[in-house]
N, C-alpha and C positions, 0 to 999 in steps of 0.2 A: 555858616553851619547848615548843613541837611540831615533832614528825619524821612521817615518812610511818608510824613504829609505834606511839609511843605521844604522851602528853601529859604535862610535867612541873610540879612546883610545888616549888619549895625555900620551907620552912616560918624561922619564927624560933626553935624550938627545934632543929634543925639536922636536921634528918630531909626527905625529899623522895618526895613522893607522885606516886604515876606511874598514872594512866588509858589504858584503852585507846581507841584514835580513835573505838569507839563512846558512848565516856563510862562505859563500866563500869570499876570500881577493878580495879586490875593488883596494885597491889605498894607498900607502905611499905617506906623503905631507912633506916635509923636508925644513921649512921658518926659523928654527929656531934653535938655537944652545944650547938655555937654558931652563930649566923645562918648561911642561906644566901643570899646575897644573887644569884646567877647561875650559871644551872643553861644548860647547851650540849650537845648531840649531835650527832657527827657519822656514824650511821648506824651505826657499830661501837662506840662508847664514851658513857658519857656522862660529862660534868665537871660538877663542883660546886664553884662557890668560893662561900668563907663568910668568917666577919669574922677567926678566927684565922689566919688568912693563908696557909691551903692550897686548894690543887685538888685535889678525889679524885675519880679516875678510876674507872669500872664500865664490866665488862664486857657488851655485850647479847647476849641478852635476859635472860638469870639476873641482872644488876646484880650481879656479885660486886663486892668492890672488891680493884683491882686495882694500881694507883698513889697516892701520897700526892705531889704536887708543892708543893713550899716556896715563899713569895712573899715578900716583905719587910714587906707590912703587907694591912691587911685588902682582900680582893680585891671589888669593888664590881660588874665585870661582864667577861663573856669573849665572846671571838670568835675563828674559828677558820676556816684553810681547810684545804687539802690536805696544807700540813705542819707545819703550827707550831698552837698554842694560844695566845690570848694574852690577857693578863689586865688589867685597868686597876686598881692599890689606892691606899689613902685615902691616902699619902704620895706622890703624884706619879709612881710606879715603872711603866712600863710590862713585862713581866715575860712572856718567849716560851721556849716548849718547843718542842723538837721530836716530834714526836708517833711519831718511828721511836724507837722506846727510851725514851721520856717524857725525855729528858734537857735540861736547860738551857743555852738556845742564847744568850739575850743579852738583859741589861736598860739600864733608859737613863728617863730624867727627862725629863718631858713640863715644857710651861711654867706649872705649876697646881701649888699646893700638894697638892689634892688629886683623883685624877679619878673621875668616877663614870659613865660611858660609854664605849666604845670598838668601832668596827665595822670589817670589810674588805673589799674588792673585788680584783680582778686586780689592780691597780696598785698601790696604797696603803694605807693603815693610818689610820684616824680614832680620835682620841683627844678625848674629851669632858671637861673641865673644871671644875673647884666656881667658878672663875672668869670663867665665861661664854664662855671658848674653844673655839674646836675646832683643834687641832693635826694637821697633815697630813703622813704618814711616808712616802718611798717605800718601796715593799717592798724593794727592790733595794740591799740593804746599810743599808738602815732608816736612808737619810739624811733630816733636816728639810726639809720642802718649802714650808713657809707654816703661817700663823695667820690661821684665820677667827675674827675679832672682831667681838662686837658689844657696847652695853650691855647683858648683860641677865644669870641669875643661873645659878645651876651647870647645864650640860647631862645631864643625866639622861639619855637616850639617842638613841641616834643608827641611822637606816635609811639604807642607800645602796640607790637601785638603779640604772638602767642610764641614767638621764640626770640624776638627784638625789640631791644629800644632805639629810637632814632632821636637825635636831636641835632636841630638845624639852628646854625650859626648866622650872626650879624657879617658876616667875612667870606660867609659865600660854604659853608661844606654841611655836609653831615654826618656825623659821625653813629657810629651803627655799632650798639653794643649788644651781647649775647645776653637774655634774661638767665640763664642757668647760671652765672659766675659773675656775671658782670665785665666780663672781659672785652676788649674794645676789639671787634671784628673786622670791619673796613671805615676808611673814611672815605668819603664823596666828595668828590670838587669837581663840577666839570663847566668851570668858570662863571659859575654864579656872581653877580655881586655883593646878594646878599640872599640870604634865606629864610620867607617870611614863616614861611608853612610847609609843614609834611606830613603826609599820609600813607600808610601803608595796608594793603589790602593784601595777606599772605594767601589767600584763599584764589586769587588771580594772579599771584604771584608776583607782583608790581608795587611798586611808592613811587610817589607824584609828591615832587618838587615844587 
């Protein structure tokens, strides 16, 4: 993960290394002994979920740590806006703080046994699936809005931007949905093996695979 200060990397022995945007080393933070699998900043904090099923919150720029947030299984990835945190872990749990007092605001079961993506926008809540889905939440009392279906294999992550959703596959594709209908646009395959990560910048008019 990157912010406008630093650059992050959560490690597999549970530590996260953090560079400064000129590429010079900043700081090792060593809270943790077990995976980190998704590392978030929101300009004032940063979050770390790892496989023991917490988020630990640091404060910037010192990264003291500051909150321990509980999850119900191991936490695979996070996303985050203005008030909430929210976490996607390996038993299905979708799993939201509130970011005023770090306190927990409300969890709730996606349609996937297990999920391993999840991104947001104004409106909604995307939730990425080990089952090939993508589950669409409204923000607005985090009612169910739809399942984006397709055959293909666990969504691994997932970029919205201001006219697409993207969500890249264990199988190598991406599939590129319209946010106005939800209608499935293109899919991408250009022999990936698999697809960890995706990014879209519509404003350069590019996504990095």
């Amino acid at each position: 993960f990157a912010d406008n200060d630093f650059i992050y990397a959560g490690l597999q022995d549970g530590s996260i290394l953090v560079w400064m945007p000129d590429l010079t080393f900043f700081k090792k933070i060593s809270e943790a002994s077990s995976p980190v699998h998704a590392v978030l900043s929101d300009g004032s904090f940063l979050y770390a979920g790892s496989s023991d099923g917490k988020v630990r919150v640091f404060s910037k720029p010192g990264f003291e740590l500051q909150e321990t947030l509980d999850a119900s299984a191991s936490i695979l990835a996070l996303a985050g806006d203005e008030e909430f945190v929210y976490a996607a872990a390996s038993n299905g749990i979708v799993v939201v703080w509130e970011k005023q007092g770090f306190s927990l605001f409300k969890q709730f079961s996606s349609s996937a046994e297990s999920l391993a993506s999840i991104a947001v926008d104004s409106e909604n809540l995307y939730v990425g699936g080990s089952d090939g889905n993508v589950s669409v939440w409204k923000k607005q009392g985090f009612a169910f809005e739809r399942l984006l279906s397709q055959p293909s294999a666990s969504v691994n992550s997932i970029a919205v931007d201001s006219k697409f959703l993207l969500a890249g596959t264990q199988d190598g594709k991406v599939f590129v949905y319209n946010l106005n209908d939800f209608s499935l646009r293109s899919v991408i395959s250009k022999g990936f093996s698999s697809v960890k990560q995706v990014f879209s910048k519509p404003s350069e008019s590019y996504i990095a695979v």
